[in-house]
C-alpha positions in Angstrom: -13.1 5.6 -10.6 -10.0 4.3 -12.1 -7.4 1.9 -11.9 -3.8 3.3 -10.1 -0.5 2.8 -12.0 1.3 -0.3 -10.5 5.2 -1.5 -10.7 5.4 -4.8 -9.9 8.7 -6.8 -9.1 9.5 -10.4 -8.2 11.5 -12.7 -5.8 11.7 -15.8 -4.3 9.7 -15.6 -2.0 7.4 -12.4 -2.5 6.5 -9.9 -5.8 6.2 -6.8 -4.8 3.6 -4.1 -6.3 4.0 -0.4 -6.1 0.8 1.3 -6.1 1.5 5.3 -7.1 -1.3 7.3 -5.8 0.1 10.6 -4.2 -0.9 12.0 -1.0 -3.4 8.9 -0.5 -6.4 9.0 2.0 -8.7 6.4 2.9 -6.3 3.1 2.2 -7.9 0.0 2.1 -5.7 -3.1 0.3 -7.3 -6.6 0.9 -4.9 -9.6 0.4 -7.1 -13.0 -0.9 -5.5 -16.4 -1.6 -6.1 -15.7 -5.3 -6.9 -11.8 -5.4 -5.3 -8.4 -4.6 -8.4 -5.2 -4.0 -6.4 -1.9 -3.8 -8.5 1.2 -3.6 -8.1 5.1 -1.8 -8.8 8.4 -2.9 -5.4 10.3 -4.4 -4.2 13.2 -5.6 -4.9 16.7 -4.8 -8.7 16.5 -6.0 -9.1 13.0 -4.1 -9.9 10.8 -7.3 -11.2 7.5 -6.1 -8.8 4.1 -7.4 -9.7 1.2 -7.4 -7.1 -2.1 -8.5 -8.9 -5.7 -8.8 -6.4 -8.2 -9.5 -6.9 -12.0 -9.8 -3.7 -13.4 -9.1 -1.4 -15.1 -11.7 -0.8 -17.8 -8.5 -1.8 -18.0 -5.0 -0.5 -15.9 -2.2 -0.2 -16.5 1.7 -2.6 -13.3 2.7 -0.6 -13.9 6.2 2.7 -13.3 5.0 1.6 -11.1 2.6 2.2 -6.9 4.4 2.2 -3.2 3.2 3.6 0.1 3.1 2.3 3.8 2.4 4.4 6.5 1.5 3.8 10.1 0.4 3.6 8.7 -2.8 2.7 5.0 -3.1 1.9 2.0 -1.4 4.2 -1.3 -1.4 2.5 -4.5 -1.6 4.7 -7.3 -0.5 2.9 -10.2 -1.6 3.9 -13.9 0.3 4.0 -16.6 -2.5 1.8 -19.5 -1.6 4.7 -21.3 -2.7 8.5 -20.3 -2.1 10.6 -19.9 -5.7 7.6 -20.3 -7.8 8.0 -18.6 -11.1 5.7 -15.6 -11.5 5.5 -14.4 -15.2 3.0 -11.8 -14.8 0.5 -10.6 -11.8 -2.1 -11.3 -12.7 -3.9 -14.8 -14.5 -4.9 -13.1 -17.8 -2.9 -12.8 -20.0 -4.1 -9.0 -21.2 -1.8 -6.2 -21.4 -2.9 -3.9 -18.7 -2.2 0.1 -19.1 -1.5 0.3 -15.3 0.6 -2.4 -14.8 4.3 -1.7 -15.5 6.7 -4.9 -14.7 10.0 -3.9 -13.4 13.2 -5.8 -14.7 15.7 -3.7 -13.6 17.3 -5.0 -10.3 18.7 -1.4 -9.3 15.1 -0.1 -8.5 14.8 1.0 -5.4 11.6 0.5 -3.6 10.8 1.2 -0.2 11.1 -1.0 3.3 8.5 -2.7 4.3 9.1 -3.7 7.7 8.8 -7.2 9.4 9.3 -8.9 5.8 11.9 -12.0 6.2 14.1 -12.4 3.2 16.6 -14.4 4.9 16.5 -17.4 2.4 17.2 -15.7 -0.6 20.9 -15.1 -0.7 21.2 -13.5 -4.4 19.2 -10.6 -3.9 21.5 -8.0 -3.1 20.4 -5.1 -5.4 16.4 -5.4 -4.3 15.1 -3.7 -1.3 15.5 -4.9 2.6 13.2 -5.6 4.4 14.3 -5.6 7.8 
């Protein structure tokens, strides 16, 4: 067992973290107040993953959704608190070999559907979520 390589990327009101596991079976992602668990089985020979993350701040597990693709899953992760600054994911302060952090604002991540970005106005290049 392993940890999955993650993207994660930031707004106002959400960060959003790309788990990329292809062709993944057997999903499970549990959004805590203070912790993210991620784990499936991937790949052609089924490797099991498994992501534990203790969050850098809290979350709203309510307002918090997903989506799977053929080659990830989209975490879209409600911020306990709206505009709070997120410098990292998680609270230590480690580098972590499967955690990239996305700057660029042209990457295009998937929908994820029923999301509500309607208060932030400057986000124009990051994904809808309609």
């Amino acid at each position: 067992m392993q940890p999955a390589s993650a993207k994660r990327q930031g707004r106002r009101d959400c960060v959003f973290t790309e788990v990329c596991v292809e062709d993944s079976e057997a999903v499970n992602v549990n959004f805590e107040k203070s912790k993210l668990t991620f784990s499936c089985l991937g790949g052609s020979d089924n490797f099991k993953h498994l992501n534990e993350t203790e969050l850098f701040h809290c979350i709203d597990p309510n307002d918090s959704k997903l989506k799977r693709t053929d080659r990830s899953i989209l975490c879209c992760l409600g911020k306990g608190e709206s505009g709070q600054s997120w410098p990292r994911l998680t609270k230590e302060r480690a580098k972590l070999n499967w955690l990239t952090w996305v700057v660029d604002e042209d990457v295009d991540l998937p929908e994820v559907d029923g999301a509500d970005d309607s208060q932030d106005s400057d986000d124009e290049k990051m994904p809808d979520l309609e």
